[in-house]
C-alpha positions, 0 to 999 in steps of 0.5 A: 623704234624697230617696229616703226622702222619695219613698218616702214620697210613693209608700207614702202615694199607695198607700195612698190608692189601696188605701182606694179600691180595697176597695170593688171586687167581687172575683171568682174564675173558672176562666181559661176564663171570663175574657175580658179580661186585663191585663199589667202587665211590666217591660221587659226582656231579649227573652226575657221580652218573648217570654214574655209576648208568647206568652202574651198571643197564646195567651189572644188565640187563646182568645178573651180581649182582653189588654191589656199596660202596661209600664215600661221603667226608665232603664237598660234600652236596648229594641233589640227590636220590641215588637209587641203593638198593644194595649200601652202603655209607660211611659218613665221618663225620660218619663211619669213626675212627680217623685215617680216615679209614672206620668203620669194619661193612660197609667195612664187609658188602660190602667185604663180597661177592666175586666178579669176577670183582671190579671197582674203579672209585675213582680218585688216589690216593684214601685211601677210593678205595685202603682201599676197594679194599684191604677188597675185595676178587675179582678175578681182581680189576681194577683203574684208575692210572696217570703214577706217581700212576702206581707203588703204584697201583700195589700192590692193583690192578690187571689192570690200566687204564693209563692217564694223565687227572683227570678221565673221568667216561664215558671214564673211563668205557667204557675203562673197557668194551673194554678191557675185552671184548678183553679177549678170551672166554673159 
């Protein structure tokens, strides 16, 4: 009984997040134009922490600020380093309220950059990345979605990556990559 009642309490905190958020300026560039992104994970094992660790030094090379936010859930024990100066992480045994929704000071210092392009490698359905996403102000926002999550998605993300399988991060990104660098150059 709870959960459904928490449940509630998120679907409609989202919602209110979504009718705010459709005013925002929406905006698709090549992955070569954008200068600030942001990453929105799941604190898991150390292989994906290095994965997005990489990517974010790779797109730091290019010249791009990458900001990251992560959840790190109540089960999931960190005995690596997480050593990307600008990431935030959100413990749910801390910064979390009752309802389960991120407290307003990590969500604001994360959400107060602009960025051109923000990723979500949280698996679907995620309140944590769609919370985040909808806090964000970013020209394009990015997740990757099944087909059964592609319509929810649609009201907080601009591009979908479709599959069928749990989330590949390597996959994942490298399909984040290819596309945006379809995007014509103006």
């Amino acid at each position: 009984m709870f959960e459904f009642i928490k449940d509630w309490q998120r679907k409609r905190l989202l919602r209110q997040l979504e009718h705010k958020d459709s005013n925002r300026n929406k905006k698709i560039d090549n992955i070569a134009q954008a200068k600030s992104i942001g990453i929105i994970f799941q604190v898991g094992d150390e292989n994906d922490w290095n994965l997005i660790y990489h990517f974010a030094k790779l797109m730091e090379k290019e010249g791009k600020t990458v900001a990251m936010i992560g959840l790190q859930d109540s089960e999931t024990e960190l005995d690596y380093i997480i050593t990307h100066s600008n990431t935030l992480l959100c413990k749910e045994k801390d910064d979390f309220d009752y309802w389960g929704v991120p407290k307003n000071d990590l969500v604001e210092k994360f959400a107060k950059n602009h960025f051109e392009l923000l990723i979500d490698t949280t698996e679907e359905p995620n309140f944590f990345g769609q919370y985040i996403a909808l806090s964000c102000d970013a020209d394009l926002k990015i997740c990757y979605a099944s087909a059964e999550e592609l319509e929810d998605n649609g009201k907080i993300f601009d591009m979908m990556i479709q599959g069928e399988e749990p989330l590949n991060l390597r996959d994942y990104l490298n399909q984040v990559v290819k596309y945006l660098k379809m995007i014509k150059k103006e």
